[in-house]
C-alpha positions as CSV (number, residue, x, y, z in Angstrom):
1,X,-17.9,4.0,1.8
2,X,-17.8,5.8,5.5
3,X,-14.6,7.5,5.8
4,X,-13.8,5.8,8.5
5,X,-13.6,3.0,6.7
6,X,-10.5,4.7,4.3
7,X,-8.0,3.1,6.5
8,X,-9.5,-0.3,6.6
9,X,-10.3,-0.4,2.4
10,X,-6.0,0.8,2.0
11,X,-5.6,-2.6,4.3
12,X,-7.3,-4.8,2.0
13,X,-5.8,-3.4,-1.4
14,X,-2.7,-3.2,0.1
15,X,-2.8,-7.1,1.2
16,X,0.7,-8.9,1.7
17,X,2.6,-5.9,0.2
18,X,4.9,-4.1,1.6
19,X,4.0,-0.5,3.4
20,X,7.0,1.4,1.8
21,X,6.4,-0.1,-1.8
22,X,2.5,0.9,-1.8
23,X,3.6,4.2,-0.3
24,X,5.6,4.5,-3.2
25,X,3.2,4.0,-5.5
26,X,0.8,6.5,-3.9
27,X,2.9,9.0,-3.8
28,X,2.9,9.6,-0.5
29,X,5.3,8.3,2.6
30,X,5.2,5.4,4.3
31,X,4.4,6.7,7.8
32,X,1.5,8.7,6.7
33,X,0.5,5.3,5.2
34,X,0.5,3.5,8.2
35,X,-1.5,6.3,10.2
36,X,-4.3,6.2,7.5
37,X,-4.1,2.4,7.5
38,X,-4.4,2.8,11.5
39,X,-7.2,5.3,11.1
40,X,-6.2,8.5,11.1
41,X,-7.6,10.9,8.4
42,X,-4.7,12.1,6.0
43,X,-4.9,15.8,4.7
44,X,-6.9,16.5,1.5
45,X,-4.1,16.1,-0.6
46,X,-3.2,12.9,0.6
47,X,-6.8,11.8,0.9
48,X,-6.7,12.6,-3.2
49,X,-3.5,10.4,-4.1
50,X,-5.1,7.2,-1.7
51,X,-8.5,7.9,-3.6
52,X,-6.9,7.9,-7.0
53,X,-4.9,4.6,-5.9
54,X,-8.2,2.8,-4.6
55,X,-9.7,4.0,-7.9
56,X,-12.7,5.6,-6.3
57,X,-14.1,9.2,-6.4
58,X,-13.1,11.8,-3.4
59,X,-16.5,12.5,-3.3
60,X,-17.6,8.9,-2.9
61,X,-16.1,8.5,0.5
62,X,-18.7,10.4,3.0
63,X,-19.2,10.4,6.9
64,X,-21.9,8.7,7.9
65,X,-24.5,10.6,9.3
66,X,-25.2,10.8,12.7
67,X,-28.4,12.2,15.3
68,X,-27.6,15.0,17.0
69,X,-25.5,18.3,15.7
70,X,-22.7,18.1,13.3
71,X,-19.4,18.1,14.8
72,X,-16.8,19.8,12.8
73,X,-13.4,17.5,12.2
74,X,-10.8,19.4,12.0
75,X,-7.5,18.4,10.8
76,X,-3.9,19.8,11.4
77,X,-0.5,18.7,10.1
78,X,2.4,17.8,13.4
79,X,3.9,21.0,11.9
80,X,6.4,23.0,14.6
81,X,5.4,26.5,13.1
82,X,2.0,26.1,14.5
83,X,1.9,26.4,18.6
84,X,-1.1,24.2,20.1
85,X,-2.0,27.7,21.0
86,X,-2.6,28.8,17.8
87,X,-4.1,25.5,16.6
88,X,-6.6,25.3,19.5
89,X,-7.3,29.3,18.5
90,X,-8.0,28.5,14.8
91,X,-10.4,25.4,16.3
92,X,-12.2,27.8,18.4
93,X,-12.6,30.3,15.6
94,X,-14.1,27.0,13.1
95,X,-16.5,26.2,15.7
96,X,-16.9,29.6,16.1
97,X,-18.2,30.0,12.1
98,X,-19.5,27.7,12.4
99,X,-22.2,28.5,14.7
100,X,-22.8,32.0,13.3
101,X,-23.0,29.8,9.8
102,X,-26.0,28.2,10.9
103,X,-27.9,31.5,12.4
């Protein structure tokens, strides 16, 4: 399964039930539920619980590969201690390593 396709499989388990119940059951809240469902990409912990729910292996759900160079993803919580100053630095220095990674 692509992991774009994470968001789309949580749909279909999910069915006629209730976000907040599922949620529940997860172990995770029901916004960040709905953002996955909507096709965001949760952090790694969360990506775990949803993994364990669908009853699949983390390891099973894989981006698809794609021509051209690898673009790194790169995701950050909506936390306030972080400035989009710092978060665009840190980007920069990941695509930075990147790039010396593959000399």
């Amino acid at each position: 399964m692509a992991l774009e396709d994470l968001g789309r499989q949580v749909l279909e388990k999910r069915g006629d039930r209730g976000v907040r119940a599922v949620a529940k059951e997860i172990g995770i809240s029901h916004a960040t539920l709905s953002r996955v469902e909507r096709g965001f990409l949760p952090d790694l912990k969360t990506y775990e619980k949803i993994c364990r729910w669908l009853g699949i292996e983390a390891n099973a759900v894989h981006s698809p590969a794609k021509p051209g160079p690898a673009v790194p993803q790169v995701h950050f919580r909506r936390d306030k201690t972080a400035s989009r100053e710092t978060a665009n630095a840190l980007a920069q220095m990941i695509l930075a390593a990147q790039a010396a990674w593959k000399k």
